[in-house]
ROKOLRO-999812 format. One record per residue (C-alpha): residue in one letter; x, y, z; residue number from 1. Coordinates in nm, 4 decimals, decimal comma, always signed. Example, Ala and Ser with C-alpha at 12.3 -4.5 7.8 and 13.67 -1.06 7.14 Angstrom:
<rs>
{'a'; {+1,2300; -0,4500; +0,7800}; 1}
{'s'; {+1,3670; -0,1060; +0,7140}; 2}
</rs>
This chain:
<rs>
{'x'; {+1,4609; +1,5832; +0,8067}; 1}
{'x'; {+1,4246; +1,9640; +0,7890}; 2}
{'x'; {+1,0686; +2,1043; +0,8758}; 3}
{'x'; {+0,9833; +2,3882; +0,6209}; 4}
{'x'; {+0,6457; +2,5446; +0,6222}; 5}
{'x'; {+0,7903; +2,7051; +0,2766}; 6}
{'x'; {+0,9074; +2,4390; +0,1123}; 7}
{'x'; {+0,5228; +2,2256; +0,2658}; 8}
{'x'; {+0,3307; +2,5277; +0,1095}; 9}
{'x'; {+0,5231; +2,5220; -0,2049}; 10}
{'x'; {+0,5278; +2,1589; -0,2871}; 11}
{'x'; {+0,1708; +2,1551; -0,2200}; 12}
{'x'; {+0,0770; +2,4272; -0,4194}; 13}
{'x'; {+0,2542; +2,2990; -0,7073}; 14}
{'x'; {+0,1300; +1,9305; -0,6888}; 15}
{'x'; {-0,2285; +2,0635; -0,6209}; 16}
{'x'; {-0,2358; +2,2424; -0,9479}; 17}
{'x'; {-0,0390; +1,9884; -1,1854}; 18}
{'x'; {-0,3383; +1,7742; -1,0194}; 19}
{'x'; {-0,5673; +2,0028; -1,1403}; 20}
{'x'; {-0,4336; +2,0006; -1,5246}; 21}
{'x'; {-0,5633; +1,6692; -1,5463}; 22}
{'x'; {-0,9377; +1,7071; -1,5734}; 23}
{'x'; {-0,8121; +2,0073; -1,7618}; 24}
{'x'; {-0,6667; +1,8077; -2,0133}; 25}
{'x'; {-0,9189; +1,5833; -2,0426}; 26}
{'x'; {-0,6791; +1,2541; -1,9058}; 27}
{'x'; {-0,9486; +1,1932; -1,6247}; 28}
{'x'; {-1,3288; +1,1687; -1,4803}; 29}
{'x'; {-1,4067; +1,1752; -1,1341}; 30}
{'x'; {-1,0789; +1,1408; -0,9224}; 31}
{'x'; {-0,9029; +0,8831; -1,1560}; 32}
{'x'; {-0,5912; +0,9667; -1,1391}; 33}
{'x'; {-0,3174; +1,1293; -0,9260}; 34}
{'x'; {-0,0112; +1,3134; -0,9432}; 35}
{'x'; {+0,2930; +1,3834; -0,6415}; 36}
{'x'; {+0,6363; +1,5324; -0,6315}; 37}
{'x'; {+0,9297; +1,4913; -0,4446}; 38}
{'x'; {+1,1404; +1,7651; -0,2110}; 39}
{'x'; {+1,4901; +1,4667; -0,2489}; 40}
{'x'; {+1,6705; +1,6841; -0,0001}; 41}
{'x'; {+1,4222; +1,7435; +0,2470}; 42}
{'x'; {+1,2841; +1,3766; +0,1734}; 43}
{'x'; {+0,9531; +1,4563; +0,1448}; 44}
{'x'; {+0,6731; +1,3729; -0,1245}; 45}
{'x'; {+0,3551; +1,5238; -0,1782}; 46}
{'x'; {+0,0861; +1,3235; -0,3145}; 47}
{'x'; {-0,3151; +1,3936; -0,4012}; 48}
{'x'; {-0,5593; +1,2036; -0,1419}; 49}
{'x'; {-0,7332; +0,9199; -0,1903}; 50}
{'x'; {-1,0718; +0,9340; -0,3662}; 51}
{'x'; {-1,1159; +1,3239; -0,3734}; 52}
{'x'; {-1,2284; +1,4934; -0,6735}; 53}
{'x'; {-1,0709; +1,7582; -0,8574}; 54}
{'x'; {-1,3106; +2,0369; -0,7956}; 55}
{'x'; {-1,2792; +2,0380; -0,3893}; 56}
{'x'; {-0,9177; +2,0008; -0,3944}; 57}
{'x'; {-0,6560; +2,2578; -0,2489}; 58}
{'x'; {-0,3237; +2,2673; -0,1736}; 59}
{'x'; {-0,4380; +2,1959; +0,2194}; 60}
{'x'; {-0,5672; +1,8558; +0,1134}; 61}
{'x'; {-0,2093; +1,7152; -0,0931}; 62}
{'x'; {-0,0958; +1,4860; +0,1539}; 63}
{'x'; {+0,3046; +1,4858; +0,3051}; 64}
{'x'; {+0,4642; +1,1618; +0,3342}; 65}
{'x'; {+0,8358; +1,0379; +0,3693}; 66}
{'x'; {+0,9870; +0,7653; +0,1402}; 67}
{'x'; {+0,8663; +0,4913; +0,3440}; 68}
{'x'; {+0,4987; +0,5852; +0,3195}; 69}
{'x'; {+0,4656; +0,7962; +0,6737}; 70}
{'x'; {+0,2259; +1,0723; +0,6557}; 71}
{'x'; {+0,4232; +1,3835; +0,7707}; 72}
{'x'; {+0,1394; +1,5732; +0,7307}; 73}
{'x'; {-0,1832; +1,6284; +0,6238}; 74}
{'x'; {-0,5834; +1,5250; +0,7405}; 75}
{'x'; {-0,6084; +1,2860; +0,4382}; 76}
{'x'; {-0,4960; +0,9474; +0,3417}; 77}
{'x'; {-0,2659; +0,9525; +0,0175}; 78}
{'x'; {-0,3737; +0,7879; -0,3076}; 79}
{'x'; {-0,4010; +0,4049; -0,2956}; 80}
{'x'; {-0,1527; +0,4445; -0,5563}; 81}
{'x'; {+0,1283; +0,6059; -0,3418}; 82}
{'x'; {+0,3390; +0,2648; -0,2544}; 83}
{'x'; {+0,3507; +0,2514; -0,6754}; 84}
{'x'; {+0,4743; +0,6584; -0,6657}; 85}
{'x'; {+0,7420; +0,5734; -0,3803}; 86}
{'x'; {+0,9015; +0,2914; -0,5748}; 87}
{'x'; {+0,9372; +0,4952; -0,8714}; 88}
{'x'; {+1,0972; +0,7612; -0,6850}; 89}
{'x'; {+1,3103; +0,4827; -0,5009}; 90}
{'x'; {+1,4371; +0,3415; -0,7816}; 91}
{'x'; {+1,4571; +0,6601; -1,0450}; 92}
{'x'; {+1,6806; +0,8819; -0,8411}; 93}
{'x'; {+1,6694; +1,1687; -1,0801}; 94}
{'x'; {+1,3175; +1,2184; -1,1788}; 95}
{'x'; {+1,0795; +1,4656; -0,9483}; 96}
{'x'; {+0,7317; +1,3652; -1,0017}; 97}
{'x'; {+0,4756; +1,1258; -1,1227}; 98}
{'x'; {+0,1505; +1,1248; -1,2476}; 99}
{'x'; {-0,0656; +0,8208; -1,3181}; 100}
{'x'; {-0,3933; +0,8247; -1,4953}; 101}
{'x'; {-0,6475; +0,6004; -1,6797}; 102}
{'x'; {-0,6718; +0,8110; -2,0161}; 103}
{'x'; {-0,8586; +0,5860; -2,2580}; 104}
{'x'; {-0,6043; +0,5567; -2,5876}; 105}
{'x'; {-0,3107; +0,5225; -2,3254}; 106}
{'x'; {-0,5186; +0,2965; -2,1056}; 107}
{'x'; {-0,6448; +0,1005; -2,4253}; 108}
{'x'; {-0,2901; +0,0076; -2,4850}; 109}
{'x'; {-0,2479; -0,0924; -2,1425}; 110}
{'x'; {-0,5527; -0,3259; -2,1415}; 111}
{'x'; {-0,4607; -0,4720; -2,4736}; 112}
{'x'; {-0,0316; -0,5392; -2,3207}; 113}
{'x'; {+0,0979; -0,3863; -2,5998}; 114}
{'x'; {+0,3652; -0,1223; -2,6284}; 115}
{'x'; {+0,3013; +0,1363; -2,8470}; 116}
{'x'; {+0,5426; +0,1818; -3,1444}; 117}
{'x'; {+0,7588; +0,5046; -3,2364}; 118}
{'x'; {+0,5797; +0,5079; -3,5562}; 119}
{'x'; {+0,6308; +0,8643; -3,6160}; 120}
{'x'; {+0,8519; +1,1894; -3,5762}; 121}
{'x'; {+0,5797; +1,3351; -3,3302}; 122}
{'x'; {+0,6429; +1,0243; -3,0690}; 123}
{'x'; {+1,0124; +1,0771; -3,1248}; 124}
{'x'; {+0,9795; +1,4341; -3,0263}; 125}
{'x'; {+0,9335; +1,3786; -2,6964}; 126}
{'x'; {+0,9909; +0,9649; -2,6055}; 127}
{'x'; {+1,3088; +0,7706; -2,7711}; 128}
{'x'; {+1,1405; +0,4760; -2,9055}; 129}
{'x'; {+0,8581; +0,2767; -2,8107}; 130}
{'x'; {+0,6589; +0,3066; -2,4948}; 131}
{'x'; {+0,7165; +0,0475; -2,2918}; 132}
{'x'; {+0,4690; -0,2059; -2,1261}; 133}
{'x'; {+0,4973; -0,4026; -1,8082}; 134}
{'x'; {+0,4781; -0,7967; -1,8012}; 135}
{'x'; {+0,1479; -0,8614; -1,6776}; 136}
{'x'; {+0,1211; -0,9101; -1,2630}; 137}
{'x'; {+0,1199; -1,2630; -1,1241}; 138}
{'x'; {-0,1436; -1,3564; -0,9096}; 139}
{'x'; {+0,0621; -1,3638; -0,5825}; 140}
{'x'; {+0,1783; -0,9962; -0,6676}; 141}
{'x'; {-0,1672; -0,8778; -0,7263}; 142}
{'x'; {-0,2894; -1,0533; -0,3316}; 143}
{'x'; {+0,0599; -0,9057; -0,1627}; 144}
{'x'; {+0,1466; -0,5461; -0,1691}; 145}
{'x'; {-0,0564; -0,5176; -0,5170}; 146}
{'x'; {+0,0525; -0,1338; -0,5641}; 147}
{'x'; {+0,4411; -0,1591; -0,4487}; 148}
{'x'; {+0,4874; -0,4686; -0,6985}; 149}
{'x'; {+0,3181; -0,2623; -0,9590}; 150}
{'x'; {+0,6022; -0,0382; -0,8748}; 151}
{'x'; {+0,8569; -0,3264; -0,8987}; 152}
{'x'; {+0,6671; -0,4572; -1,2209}; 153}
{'x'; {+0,7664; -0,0539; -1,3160}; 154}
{'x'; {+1,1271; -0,0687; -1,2683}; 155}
{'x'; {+1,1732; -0,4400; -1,3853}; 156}
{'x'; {+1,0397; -0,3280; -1,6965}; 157}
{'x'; {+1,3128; -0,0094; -1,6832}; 158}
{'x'; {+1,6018; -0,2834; -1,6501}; 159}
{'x'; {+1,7727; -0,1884; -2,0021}; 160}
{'x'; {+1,5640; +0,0959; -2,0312}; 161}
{'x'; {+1,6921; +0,5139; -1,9248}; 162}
{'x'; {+1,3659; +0,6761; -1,7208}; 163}
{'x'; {+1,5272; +0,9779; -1,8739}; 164}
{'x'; {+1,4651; +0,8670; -2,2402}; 165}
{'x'; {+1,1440; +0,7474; -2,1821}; 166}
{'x'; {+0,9470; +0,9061; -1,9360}; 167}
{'x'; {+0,6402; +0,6893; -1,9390}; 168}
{'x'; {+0,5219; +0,3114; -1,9075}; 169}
{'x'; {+0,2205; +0,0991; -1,9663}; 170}
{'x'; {+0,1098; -0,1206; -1,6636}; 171}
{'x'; {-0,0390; -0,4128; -1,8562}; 172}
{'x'; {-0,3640; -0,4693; -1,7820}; 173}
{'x'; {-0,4111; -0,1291; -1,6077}; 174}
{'x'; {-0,2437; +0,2291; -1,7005}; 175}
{'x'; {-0,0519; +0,4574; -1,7978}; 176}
{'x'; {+0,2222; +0,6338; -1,5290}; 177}
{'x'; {+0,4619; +0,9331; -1,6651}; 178}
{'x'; {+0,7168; +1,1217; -1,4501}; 179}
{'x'; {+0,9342; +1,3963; -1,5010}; 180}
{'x'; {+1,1647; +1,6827; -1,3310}; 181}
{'x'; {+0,8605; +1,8341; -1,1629}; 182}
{'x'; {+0,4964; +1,7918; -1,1310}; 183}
{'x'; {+0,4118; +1,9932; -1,3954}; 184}
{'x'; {+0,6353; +1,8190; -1,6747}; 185}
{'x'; {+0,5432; +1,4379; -1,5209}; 186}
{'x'; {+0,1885; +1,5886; -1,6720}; 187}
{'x'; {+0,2870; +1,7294; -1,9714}; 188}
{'x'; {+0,4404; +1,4032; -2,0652}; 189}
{'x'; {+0,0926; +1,2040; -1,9980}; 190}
{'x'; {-0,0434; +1,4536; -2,2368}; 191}
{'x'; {+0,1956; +1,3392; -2,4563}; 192}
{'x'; {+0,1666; +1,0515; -2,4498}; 193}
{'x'; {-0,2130; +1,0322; -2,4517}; 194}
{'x'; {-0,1796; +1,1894; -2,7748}; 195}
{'x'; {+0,0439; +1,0079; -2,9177}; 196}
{'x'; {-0,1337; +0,6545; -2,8294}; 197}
{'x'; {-0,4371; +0,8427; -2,9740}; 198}
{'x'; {-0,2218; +0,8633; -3,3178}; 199}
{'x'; {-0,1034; +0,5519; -3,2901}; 200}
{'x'; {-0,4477; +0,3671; -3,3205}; 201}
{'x'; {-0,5193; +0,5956; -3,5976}; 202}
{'x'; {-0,1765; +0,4637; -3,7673}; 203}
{'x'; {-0,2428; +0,1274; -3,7695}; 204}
{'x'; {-0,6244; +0,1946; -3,8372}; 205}
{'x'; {-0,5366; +0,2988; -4,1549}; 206}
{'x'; {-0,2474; +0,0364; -4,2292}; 207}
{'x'; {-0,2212; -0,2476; -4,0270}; 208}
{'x'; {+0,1152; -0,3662; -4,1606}; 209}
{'x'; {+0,2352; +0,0365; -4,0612}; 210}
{'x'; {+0,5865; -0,0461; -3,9121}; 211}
{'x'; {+0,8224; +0,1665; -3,6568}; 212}
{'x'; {+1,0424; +0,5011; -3,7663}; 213}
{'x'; {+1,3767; +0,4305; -3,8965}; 214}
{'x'; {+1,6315; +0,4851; -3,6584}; 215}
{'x'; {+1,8496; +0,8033; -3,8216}; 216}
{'x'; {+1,4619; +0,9918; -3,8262}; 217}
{'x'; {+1,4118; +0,8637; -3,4788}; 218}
{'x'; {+1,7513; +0,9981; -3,3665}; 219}
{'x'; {+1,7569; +1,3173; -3,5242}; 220}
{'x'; {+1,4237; +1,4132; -3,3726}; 221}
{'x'; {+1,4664; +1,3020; -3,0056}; 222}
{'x'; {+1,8179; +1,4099; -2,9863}; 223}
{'x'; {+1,7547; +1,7693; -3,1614}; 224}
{'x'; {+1,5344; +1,8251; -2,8677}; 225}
{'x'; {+1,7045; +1,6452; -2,5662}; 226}
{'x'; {+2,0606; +1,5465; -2,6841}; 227}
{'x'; {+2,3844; +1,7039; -2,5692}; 228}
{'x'; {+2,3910; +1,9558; -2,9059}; 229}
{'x'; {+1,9805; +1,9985; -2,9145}; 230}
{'x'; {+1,9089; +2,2733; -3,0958}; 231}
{'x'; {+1,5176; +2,2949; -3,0725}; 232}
{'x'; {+1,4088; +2,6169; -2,8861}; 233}
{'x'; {+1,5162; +2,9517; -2,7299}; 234}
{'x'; {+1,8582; +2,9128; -2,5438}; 235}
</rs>
């Protein structure tokens, strides 16, 4: 595996301040939550330690690991959460980053094992169809290896399901985790879908009986944006 003090500093940098977007965006309190990224060809993820707050972090802090959970480098230990991160990143071979947080409308949905329905065009912007949730953990899998089974509980769930369409999952019981092509879009889809499981309690709030979008309005706003002939935005 190449050692790059570039590629260290960059990956840091960049996973230090996606990090930082979450108090920002007001998905976290204390040091709930975490976010890393992965270098694939230098095989190298950067994660956010264990425990530390948001206002005393710096790039120096972001912890270097391999994909088998050995620190490369760094005077931290990673988030407890990292076995769940390395799964993902196991298993999802094209996304760059995750973020996982305990944001209370996702979270709410989380606790309650529901999915949370496409119910309008704003959740089809960005996530094509529902937003999947996890079958909750048995107790064996919550004694043994609790965090890499939540991982496996992750990808179990992502069976029939494209990563790509959906960037985002419920762990029943627990929380929200979102990925994407780099650190800072794994974030921008928890704000997403924060927001949208914010709207979603509002929906059926208002009417109970409220049912999904119909599938042409679903299509023609997720694939205007991310099909092969998407239109939406500057080329």
């Amino acid at each position: 595996m190449p050692d790059s003090p570039i590629m260290h500093e960059q990956i840091r940098k960049a996973v230090c301040r996606a990090n930082m977007q979450l108090p920002a965006h007001n998905l976290v309190i204390y040091s709930w939550g975490n976010v890393s990224a992965i270098d694939r060809e230098a095989g190298v993820v950067a994660i956010k330690p264990s425990g530390v707050e948001y206002d005393s972090l710096t790039p120096e802090k972001i912890v270097l690991l391999d994909l088998d959970g050995n620190i490369i480098d760094g005077d931290f230990n990673p988030s407890s959460d990292t076995p769940t991160h390395l799964e993902l990143y196991r298993s999802f071979k094209n996304i760059g980053a995750v973020c996982h947080t305990h944001a209370p409308a996702a979270t709410a949905w989380a606790q309650a094992c529901r999915e949370i329905p496409c119910f309008g065009t704003t959740h089809a912007d960005f996530y094509y169809g529902p937003v999947p949730t996890t079958e909750p953990m048995m107790e064996n899998a919550i004694k043994n290896d609790y965090e890499l089974n939540t991982g496996k509980a992750i990808v179990q769930r992502f069976a029939d399901l494209d990563p790509a369409e959906v960037p985002a999952v419920l762990v029943a019981n627990h929380g929200p985790f979102t990925w994407g092509q780099d650190a800072a879009k794994a974030v921008e889809s928890m704000v997403v879908l924060e927001q949208t499981a914010k709207m979603a309690i509002d929906t059926i709030t208002i009417n109970p009986q409220q049912g999904p979008i119909n599938k042409a309005l679903l299509d023609k706003h997720y694939l205007r944006k991310h099909g092969k002939n998407a239109y939406y935005g500057q080329k």
